[in-house]
N, C-alpha and C positions, 0 to 999 in steps of 0.2 A: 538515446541517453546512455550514458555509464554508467557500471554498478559503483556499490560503496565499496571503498578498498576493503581486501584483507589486510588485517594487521600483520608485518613484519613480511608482508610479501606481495608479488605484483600486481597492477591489476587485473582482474579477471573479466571475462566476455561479458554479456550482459544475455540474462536468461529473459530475451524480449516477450515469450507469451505470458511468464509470468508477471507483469508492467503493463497489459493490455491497457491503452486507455480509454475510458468512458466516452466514447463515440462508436456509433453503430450505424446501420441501415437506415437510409433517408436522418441520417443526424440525429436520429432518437435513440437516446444509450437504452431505452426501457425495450427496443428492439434488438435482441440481440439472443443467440443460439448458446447457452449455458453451456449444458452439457458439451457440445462441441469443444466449447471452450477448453473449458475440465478436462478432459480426454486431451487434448493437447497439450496444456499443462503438465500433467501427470509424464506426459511422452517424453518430454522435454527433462522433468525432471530424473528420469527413468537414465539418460540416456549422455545427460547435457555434463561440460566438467566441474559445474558448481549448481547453487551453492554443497548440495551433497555428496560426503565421498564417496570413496569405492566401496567401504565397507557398509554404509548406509544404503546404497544402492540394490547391494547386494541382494537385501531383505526390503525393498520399496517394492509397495503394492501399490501406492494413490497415495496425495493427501487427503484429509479428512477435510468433509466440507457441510453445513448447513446444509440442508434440504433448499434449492433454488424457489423463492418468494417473491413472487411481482411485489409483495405491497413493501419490501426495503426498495422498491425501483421507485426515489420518492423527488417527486417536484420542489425546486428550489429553487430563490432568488438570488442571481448571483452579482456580487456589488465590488467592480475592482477597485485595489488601494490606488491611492495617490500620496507620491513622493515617500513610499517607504523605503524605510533605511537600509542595509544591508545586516545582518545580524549572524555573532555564530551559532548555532543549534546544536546544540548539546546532545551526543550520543552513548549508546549504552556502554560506553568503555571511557567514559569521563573525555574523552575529545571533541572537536566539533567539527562542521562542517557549516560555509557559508551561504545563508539564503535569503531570501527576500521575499517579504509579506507578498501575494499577488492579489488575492482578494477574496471576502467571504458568501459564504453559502449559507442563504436561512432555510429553513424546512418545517414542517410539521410531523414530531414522530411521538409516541408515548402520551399524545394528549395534553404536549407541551413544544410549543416553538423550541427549535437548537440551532443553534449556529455554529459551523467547520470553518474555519480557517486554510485556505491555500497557500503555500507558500511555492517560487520558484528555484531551486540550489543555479548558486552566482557562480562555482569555480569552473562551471564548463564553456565552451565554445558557446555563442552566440544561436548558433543552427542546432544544439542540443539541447535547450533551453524552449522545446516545444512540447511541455506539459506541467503539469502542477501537480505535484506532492498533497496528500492531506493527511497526515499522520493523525492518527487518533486514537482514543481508548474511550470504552463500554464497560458496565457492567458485567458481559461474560467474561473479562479478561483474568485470569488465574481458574478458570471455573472451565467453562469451554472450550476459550480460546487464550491463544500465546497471551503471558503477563503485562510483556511491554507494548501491548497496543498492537495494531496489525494499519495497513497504508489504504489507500485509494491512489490512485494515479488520473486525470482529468486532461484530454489533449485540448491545446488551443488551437483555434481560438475557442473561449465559452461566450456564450450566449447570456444576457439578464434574467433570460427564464430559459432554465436549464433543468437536468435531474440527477441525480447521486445515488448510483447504482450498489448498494453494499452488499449485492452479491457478488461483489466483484472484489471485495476486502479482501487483501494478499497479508501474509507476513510476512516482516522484513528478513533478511539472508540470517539474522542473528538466533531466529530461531530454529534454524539450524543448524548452525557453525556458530560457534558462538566470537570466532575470532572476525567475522565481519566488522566493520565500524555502518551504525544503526542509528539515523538520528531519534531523538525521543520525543514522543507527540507532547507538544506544548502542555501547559495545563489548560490554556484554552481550548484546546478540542480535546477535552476529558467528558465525555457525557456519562451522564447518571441511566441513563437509560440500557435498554439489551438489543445488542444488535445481533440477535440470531441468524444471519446470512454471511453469505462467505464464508471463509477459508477457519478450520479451527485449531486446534492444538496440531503440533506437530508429531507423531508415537513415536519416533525413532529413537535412541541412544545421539542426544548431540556431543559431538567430537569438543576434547579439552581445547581452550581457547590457545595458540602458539605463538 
């Protein structure tokens, strides 16, 4: 996959362990070595040329993340679209980017069914177009965790009975740099609920957007 561009400058590499997507050992994402994970992420971002700079770098100890909880590792039914449009998606710098509904994810969390929406982004290569976005926002969001929402990433193929790992909730490059271009989670995957798992506020100093 490609990152989202920086504004007013070129594109940059793609920080791949951060984008892991929700498949693991024997095909069960609910299988899968967390902390490992983490620890590699951190390394990555410790070391990598985006999204943080030299002087964030400088003072990076980790990100900050939820306590790892099997029970966000949550069984869903997953229903692909038919004949959806191409649409642009609105990002946190009034721009867009273009993607395509792929299909939805129902669950049980909070003692209330929810439903996530997937979508695919349409401006790449065909052979890069092997996973699904799920942009989202929670209740933790200005509280815990980053304000505009934090991602999921899901590789194809999926399954009709699948699972949605939200210890695996990343946030997008924006909240760190604020000069990335970030699409903004729909309103339809706004939940009312707390997704206490995954990734949370970012503590750095974020760099003036250029």
């Amino acid at each position: 996959m490609l990152p989202y561009r920086k504004l007013k400058a070129p594109v940059v590499a793609v920080l791949a362990l951060a984008i892991v997507s929700c498949s693991s050992k024997d095909g069960d994402p609910c299988a899968f070595d967390l902390e490992s994970h983490r620890k590699s992420v951190d390394s990555e971002f410790a070391t990598f040329d985006a999204p943080l700079t030299s002087e964030q770098k400088a003072v990076f100890t980790g990100l900050d993340y939820f306590a790892g909880d099997s029970s966000f590792c949550i069984a869903a039914e997953f229903i692909r679209a038919v004949d959806a449009e191409i649409f642009d998606m609105p990002t946190f710098d009034e721009a867009s980017i273009p993607f395509q509904e792929y299909g939805t994810f129902t669950f049980e969390i909070g003692g209330e069914t929810q439903t996530l929406t997937g979508y695919q982004r349409m401006d790449l290569p065909e052979d890069n177009r092997q996973w699904v976005l799920i942009p989202f926002k929670d209740a933790t969001n200005g509280r815990d965790t980053y304000g505009g929402g934090r991602y999921l990433h899901i590789k194809l193929p999926i399954q009709s009975q699948t699972s949605i790992d939200f210890n695996r909730a990343f946030n997008p490059w924006c909240a760190y740099d604020l000069g990335y271009v970030c699409p903004l989670p729909p309103v339809k995957n706004w939940l009312r609920v707390s997704i206490e798992a995954g990734e949370k506020s970012f503590k750095g100093k974020l760099p003036e957007a250029t």
